[in-house]
C-alpha positions in Angstrom: 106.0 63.0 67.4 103.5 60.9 69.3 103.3 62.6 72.3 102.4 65.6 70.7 99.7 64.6 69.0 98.5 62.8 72.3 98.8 66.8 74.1 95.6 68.1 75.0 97.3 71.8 75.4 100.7 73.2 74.4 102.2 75.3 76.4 105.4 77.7 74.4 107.9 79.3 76.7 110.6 81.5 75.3 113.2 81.7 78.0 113.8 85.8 79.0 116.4 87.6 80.8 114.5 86.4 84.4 115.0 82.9 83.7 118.0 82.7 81.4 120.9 80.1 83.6 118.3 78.6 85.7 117.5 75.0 85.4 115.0 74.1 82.9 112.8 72.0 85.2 112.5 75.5 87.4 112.6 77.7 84.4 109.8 76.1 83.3 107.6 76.0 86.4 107.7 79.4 86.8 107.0 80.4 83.5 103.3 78.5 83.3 101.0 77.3 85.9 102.8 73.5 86.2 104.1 72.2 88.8 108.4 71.8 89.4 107.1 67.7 89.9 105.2 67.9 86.8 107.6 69.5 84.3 110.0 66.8 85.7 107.3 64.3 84.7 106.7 65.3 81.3 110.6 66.0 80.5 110.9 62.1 81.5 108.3 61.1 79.6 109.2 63.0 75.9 107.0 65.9 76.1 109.4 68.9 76.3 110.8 70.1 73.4 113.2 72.7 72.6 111.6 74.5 69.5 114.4 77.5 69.1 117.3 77.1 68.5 115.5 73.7 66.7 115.8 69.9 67.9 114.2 67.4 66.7 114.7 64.7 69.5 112.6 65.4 73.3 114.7 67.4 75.8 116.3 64.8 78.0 117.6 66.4 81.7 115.4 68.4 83.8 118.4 69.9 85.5 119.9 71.5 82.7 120.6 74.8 82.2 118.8 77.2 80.0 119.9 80.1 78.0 118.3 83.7 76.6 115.9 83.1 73.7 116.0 79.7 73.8 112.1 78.1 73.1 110.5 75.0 74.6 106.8 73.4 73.8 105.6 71.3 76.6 103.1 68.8 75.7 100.4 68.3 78.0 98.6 65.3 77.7 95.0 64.7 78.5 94.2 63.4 82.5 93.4 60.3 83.1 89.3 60.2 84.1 88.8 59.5 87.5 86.1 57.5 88.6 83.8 59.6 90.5 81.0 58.5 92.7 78.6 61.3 93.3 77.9 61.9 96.9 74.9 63.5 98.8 76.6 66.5 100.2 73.6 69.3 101.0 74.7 72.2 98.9 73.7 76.3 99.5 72.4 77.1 96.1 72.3 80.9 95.4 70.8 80.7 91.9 70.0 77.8 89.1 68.7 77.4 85.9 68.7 74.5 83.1 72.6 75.7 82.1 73.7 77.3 85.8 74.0 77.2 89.3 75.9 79.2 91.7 77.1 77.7 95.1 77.9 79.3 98.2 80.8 77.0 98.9 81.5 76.5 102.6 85.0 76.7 104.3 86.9 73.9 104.4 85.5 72.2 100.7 87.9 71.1 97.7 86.2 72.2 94.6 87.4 69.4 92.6 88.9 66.2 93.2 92.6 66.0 93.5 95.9 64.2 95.2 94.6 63.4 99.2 90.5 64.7 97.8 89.0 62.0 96.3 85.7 63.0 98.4 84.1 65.2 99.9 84.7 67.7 96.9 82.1 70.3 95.6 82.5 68.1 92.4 81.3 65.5 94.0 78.3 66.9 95.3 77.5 68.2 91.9 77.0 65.1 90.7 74.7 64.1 93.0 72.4 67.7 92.2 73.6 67.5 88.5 72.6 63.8 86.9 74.1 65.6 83.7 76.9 67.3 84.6 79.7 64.2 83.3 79.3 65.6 80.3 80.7 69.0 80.4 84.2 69.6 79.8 85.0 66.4 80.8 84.7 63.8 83.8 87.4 65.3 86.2 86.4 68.7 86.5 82.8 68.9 85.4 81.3 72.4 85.0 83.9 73.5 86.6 85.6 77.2 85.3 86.9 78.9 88.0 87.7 77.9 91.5 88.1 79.0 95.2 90.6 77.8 97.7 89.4 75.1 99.9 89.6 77.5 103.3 87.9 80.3 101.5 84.0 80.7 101.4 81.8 81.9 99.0 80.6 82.4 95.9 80.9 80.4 92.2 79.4 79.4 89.4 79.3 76.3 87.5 78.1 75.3 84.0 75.8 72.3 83.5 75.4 72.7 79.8 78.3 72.7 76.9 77.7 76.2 75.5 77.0 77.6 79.3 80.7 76.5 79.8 82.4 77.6 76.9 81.1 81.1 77.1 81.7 81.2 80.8 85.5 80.2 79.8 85.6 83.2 77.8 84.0 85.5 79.9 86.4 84.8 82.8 89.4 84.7 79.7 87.9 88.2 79.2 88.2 89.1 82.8 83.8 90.3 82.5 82.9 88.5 85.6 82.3 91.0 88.8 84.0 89.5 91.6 84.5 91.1 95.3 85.6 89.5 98.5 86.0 90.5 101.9 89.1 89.9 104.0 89.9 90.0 107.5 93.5 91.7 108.0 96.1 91.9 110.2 97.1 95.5 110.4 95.0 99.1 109.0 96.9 100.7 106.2 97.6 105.0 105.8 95.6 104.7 102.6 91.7 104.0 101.7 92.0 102.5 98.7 95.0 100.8 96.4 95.2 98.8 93.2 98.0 96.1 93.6 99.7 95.5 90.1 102.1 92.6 91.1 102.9 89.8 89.1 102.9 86.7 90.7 104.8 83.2 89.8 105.5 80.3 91.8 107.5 80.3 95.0 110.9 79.5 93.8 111.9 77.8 97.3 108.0 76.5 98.6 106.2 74.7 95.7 103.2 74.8 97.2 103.0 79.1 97.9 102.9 81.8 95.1 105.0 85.2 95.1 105.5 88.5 93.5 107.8 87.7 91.1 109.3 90.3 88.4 108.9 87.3 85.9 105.1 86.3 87.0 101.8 86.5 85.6 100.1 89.9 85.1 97.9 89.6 88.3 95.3 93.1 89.6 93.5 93.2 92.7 91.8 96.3 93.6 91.8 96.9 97.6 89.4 99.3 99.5 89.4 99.9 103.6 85.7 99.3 104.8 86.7 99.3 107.8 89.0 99.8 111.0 89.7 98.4 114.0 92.0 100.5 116.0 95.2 100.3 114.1 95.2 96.6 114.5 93.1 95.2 111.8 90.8 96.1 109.5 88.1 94.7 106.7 89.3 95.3 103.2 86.9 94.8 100.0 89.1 93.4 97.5 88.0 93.3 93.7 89.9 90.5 91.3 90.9 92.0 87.9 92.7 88.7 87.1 92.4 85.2 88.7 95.8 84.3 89.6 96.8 81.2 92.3 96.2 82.6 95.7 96.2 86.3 94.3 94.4 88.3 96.8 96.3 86.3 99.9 99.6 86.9 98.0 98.8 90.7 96.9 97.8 91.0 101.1 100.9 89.3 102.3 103.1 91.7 100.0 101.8 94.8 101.4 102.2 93.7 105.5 98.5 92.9 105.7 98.2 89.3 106.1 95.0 87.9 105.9 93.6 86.6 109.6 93.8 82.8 110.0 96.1 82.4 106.8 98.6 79.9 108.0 100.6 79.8 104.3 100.9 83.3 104.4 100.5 84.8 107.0 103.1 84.0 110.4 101.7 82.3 113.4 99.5 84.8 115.2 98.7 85.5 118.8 96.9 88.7 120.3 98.3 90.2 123.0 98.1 92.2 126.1 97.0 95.5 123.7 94.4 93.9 121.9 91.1 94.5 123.2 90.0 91.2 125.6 86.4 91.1 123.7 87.9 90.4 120.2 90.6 87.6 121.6 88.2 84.9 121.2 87.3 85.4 117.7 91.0 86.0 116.9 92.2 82.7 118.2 89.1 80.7 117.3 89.9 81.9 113.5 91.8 78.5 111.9 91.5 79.1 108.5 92.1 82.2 106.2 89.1 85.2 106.8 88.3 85.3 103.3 85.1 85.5 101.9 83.8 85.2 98.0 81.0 87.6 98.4 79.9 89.4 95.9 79.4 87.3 91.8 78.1 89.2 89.0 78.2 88.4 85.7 75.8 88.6 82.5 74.0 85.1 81.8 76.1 83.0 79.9 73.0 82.0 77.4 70.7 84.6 78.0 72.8 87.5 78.5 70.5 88.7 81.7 72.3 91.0 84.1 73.0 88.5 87.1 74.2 89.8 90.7 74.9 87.1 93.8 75.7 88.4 96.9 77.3 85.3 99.2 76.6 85.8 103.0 78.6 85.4 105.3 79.8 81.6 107.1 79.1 81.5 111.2 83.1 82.1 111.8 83.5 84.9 109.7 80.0 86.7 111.3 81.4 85.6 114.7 85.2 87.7 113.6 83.2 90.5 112.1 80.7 90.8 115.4 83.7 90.9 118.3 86.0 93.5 116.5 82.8 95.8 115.8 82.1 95.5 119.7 85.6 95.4 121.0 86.6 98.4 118.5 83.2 100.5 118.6 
């Protein structure tokens, strides 16, 4: 059919026990990383097709119902360029070569553009830095591989040559990228160290959160107490096995430790009377999610040289660290 050989991916679902009498639209979406709104899209525009048991003709209603076994292909089509402008944004450059460079991405920047970020975006600085980086993978996303959320700091790499990003694509398929973050939590767990092995899917009631989910995506997170203040809070080192959505913040949330500052995820927060006076401050001063990209390492994606970026720390998250060490020593 013609939509399918307009697809840039296909995506094949096979409807299991988890999913089997939900509606197809929300079947769908939480079987792959689409949106609810963008299966809905592609159903009304032909690209959903049931493949098992066989149809020849596109699937027609979002809303029906889907049974065990069944099979869909969902025919993503290529994204429309957007017409970027490249913007002088001053950029904190760990490390570059001619086919690399590794950012230290500031809280409160979109890595690429999107719906309500059509500036500002680390992308757009790029381009700027990178006179050559509209030809990699693209004009939407260029160089980009991997991403951070835009309230989380820290580290990242981006290719600037072809062969840079297809081997950085593979080496983050293959999970060989080192990466280690610090977090900020609400509470101190019993234990010192855990590995969360939760699979996580999309929220089924909030489109815009992720959840442990039964039916999810394999996600791991390894999760090590560095430090503790009182039995308040405490400063985790988290290690990322997979890259799911939000998978540190969700794995956090799960286990009662919500990440300080994470309004999505955490509830609203307010210290009171017990909590030491010298860390209230910091504590209501934190607006966006303590979480911190520090720690990149990865072999060179041409070369193969052993590379190791250590991220430091933004003024808010040094400020947090500073008043629970003195209001906890």
């Amino acid at each position: 059919m013609k939509q399918q050989e307009q697809a840039a991916r296909c995506i094949s679902i096979t409807i299991d026990d988890a999913l089997s009498g939900q509606r197809l639209d929300h079947a769908l979406a939480s079987a792959c990383d689409l949106s609810r709104s963008r299966i809905q899209q592609l159903i009304a525009e032909g690209r959903v097709q049931r493949t098992s048991p066989p149809s020849t003709a596109p699937v027609q209603k979002h809303s029906a119902r889907v049974a065990l076994r069944q099979s869909y292909d969902i025919h993503v089509p290529e994204s429309a360029p957007l017409d970027l402008r490249a913007e002088d944004i001053p950029l904190d450059i760990l490390f570059e070569d001619e086919h690399i460079i590794v950012i230290n991405k500031p809280p409160g920047m979109v890595v690429h553009p999107s719906h309500g970020h059509d500036s500002g975006t680390l992308v757009h600085a790029l381009l700027h830095h990178c006179p050559n980086l509209p030809g990699i993978n693209g004009v939407e996303r260029p160089g980009i591989v991997h991403r951070i959320d835009k309230d989380t700091s820290g580290s990242l790499v981006v290719a600037k040559t072809e062969i840079a990003h297809q081997n950085l694509v593979a080496m983050f398929s293959s999970h060989d990228i080192r990466r280690e973050y610090l977090a900020w939590c609400r509470g101190a767990p019993l234990w010192q160290e855990q590995r969360f092995d939760l699979p996580i899917a999309r929220h089924p009631q909030h489109r815009q959160k992720m959840s442990v989910q039964d039916h999810g995506r394999h996600a791991i997170t390894d999760a090590c107490v560095e430090a503790r203040y009182g039995r308040d809070f405490c400063r985790m080192r988290l290690t990322l096995h997979t890259g799911r959505t939000h998978q540190i913040r969700v794995h956090l949330s799960h286990h009662q430790l919500p990440i300080l500052g994470d309004a999505v995820y955490g509830r609203s927060y307010h210290p009171g009377p017990n909590i030491p006076a010298a860390a209230r401050p910091a504590l209501l001063a934190q607006k966006r999610q303590a979480l911190h990209a520090q720690i990149l390492g990865m072999h060179h994606p041409v070369s193969g040289t052993p590379l190791l970026f250590t991220a430091p720390l933004p003024d808010d998250l040094m400020r947090l660290s500073s008043a629970l060490e003195e209001a906890y020593a």
